[in-house]
C-alpha positions in Angstrom: 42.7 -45.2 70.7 43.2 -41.6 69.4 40.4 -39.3 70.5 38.9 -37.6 67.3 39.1 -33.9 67.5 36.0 -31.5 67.0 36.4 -29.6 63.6 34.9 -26.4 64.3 33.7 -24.4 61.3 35.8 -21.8 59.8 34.8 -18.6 58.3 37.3 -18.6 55.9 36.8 -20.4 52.4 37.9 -23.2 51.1 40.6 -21.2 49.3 41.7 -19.2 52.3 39.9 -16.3 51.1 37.6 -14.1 53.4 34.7 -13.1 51.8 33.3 -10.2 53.5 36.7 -7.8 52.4 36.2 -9.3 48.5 32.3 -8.2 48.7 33.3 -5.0 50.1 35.6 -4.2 47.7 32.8 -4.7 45.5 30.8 -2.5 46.7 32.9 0.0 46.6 33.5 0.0 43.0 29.9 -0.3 42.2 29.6 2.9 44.2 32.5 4.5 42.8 30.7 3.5 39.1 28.0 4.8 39.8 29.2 8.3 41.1 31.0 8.3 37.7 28.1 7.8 36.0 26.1 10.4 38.0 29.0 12.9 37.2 29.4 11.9 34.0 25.3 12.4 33.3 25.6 15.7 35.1 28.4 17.6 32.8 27.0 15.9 29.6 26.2 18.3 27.0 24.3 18.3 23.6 27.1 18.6 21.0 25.2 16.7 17.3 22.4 15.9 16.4 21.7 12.7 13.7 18.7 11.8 11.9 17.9 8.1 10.9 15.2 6.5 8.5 14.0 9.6 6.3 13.9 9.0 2.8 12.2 11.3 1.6 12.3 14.4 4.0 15.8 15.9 3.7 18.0 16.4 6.1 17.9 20.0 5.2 14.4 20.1 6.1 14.6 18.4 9.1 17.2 20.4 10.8 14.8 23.7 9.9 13.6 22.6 13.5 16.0 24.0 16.3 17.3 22.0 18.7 19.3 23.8 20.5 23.2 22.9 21.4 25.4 22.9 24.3 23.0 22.3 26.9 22.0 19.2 29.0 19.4 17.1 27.0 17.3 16.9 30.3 16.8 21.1 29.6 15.2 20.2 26.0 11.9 19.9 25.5 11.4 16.5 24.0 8.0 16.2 23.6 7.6 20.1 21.7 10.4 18.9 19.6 8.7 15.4 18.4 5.5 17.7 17.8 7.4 20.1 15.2 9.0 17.0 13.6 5.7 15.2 12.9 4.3 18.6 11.4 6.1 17.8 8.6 4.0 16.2 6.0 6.2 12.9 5.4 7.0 12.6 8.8 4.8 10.2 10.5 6.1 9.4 14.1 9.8 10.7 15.3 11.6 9.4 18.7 14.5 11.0 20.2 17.0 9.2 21.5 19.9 10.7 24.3 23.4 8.9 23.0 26.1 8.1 26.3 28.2 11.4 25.2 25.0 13.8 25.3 24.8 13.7 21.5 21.1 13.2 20.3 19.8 10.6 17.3 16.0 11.6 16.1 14.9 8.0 14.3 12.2 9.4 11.9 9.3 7.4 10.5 7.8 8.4 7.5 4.1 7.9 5.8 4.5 5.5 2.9 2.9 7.1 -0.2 -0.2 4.6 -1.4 -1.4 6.5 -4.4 -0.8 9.8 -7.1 -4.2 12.1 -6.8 -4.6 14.3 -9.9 -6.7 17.2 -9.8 -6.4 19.1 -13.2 -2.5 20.1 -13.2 -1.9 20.0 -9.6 -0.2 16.2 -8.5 0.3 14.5 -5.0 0.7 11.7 -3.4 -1.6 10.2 -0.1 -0.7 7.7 2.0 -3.0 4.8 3.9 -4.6 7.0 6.0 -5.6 9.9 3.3 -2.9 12.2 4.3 -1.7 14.2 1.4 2.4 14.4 0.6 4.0 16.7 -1.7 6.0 15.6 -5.0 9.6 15.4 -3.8 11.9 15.9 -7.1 14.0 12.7 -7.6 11.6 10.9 -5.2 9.2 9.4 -7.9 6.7 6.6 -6.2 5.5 3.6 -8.6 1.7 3.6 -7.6 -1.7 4.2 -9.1 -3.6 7.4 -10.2 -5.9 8.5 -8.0 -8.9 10.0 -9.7 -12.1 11.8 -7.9 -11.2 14.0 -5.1 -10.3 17.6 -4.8 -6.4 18.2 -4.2 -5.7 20.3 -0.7 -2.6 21.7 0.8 0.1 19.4 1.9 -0.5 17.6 5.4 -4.0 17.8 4.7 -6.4 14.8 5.0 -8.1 13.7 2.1 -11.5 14.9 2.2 -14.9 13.1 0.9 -17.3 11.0 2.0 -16.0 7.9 0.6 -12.0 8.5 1.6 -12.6 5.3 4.0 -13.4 3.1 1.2 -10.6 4.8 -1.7 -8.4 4.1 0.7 -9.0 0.6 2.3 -9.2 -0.3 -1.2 -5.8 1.4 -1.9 -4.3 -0.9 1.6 -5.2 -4.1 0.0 -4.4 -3.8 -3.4 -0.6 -3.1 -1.8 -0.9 -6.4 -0.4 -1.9 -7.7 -3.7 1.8 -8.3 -5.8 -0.1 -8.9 -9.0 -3.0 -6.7 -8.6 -0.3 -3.9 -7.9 1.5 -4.9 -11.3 -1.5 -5.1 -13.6 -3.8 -1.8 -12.0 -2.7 1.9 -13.2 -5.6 4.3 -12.3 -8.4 4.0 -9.7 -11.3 6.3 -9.4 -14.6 6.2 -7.4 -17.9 6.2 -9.0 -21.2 5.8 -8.7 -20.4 2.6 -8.7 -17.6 2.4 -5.9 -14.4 1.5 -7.4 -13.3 1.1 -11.1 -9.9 0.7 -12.0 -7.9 0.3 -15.2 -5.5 -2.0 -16.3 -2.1 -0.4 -17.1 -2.6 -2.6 -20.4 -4.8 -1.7 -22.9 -6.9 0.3 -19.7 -9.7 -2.3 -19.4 -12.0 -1.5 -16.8 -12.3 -3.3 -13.5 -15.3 -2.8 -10.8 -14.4 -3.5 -7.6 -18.0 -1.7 -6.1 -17.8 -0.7 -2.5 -16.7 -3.1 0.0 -15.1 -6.7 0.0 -12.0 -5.6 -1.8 -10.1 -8.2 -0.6 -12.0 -11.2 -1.9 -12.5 -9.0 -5.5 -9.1 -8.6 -5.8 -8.2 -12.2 -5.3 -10.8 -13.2 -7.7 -9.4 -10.5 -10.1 -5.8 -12.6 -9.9 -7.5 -15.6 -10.2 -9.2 -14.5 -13.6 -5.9 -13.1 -14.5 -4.2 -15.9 -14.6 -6.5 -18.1 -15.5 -8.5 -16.2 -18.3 -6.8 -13.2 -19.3 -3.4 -15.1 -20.0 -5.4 -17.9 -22.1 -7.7 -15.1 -24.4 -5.0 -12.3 -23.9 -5.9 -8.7 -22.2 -6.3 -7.3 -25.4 -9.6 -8.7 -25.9 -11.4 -7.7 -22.4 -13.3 -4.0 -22.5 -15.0 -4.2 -19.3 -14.5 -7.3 -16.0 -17.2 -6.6 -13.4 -16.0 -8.2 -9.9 -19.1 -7.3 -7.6 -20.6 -10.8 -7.3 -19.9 -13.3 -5.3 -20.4 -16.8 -7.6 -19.4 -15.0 -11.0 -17.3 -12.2 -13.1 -19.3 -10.6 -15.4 -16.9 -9.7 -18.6 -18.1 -7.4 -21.5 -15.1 -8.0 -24.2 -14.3 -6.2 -28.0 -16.1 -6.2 -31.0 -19.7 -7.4 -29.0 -18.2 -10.7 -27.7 -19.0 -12.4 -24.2 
């Protein structure tokens, strides 16, 4: 009989290949990478700066702000510079953002106008929050008159003691496709908030809180009533209560 040999075990691979020189080689060209990149991060320089999302802040405006060039974008002072951008009336939040060659992109997010406040011949927009924006030629904004408050400068927030209400009202009627369509004007009253149809202006009171539920039940009797007996015919549509819509309509009808 053949005596069986031992078979010690080998520290070389099944393929012959020893693994401690492969995983140093590794190593070392992870080092070397990141020395590279160090390097690389150290000589980096500011050359351009970009701007992304503004629609309606120019470009022109925007680069009013200096950020200075041909230094390393650790020597900037981000947070002074997101401060100056979001000075700017439209500008709600901006974020800076340091590109592999040094070069720097500013993604700008702007305030979304919500309504058009009159106030004798001066005009401007607000957004949700009440913050007034100034006309912007060529950047006309399909939404209702506002009617009620005083007009103040630019960046301003709307003031008045019922700004909370104008504008929470202002937040669902954008949510509303077909309240947005058929309302042109809004004012507050004694009343709370009457609006008027941008068709034949019949008047619609909304009162003071609740608007969501109101202005469902003002689509409902939309399409339900108004498109049956026409708009045409309606002077008055009082939304306030909870089981019924109080109509007052042309020529002493009900």
């Amino acid at each position: 009989m053949t005596k069986k040999e031992p078979h010690n075990k080998s520290a070389t691979s099944k393929s012959g290949i020893h693994p401690l020189p492969w995983m140093a080689g590794a190593i070392l060209v992870l080092g070397l990478a990141v020395m590279a990149g160090i390097y690389w991060s150290s000589i980096m320089k500011v050359q351009e700066i970009y701007f992304e999302g503004p629609q309606f802040v120019s470009e022109k405006k925007l680069r009013e702000i200096d950020i200075p060039t041909g230094i390393h974008p650790d020597s900037l002072n981000t947070l002074d510079l997101i401060k100056a951008f979001e000075r700017i009336p439209y500008v709600k939040q901006a974020a800076i953002e340091v590109e592999p060659g040094g070069n720097l992109t500013i993604q700008i997010s702007e305030r979304q106008p919500v309504a058009m406040l009159l106030d004798d011949q001066r005009e401007m927009y607000i957004d949700g929050e009440g913050i007034l924006l100034p006309m912007i030629t060529g950047k006309a904004v399909n939404v209702p008159l506002l009617h009620g408050f005083d007009v103040s400068p630019a960046g301003d927030t709307l003031s008045g003691t019922h700004v909370k209400s104008v504008t929470a009202f202002l937040a669902q009627l954008q949510k509303k496709p077909v309240s947005d369509a058929t309302i042109s004007e809004v004012a507050w009253t004694e009343n709370g908030i009457v609006a008027l149809t941008n068709q034949h202006g019949v008047k619609l009171i909304f009162g003071k809180t609740h608007f969501a539920d109101r202005l469902r039940n003002w689509e409902a009797f939309y399409a339900e009533i108004i498109k049956q007996k026409g708009i045409e015919r309606m002077q008055m549509i009082d939304l306030r209560f909870q089981q019924q819509i109080v109509t007052h309509e042309k020529h002493g009808d009900k």
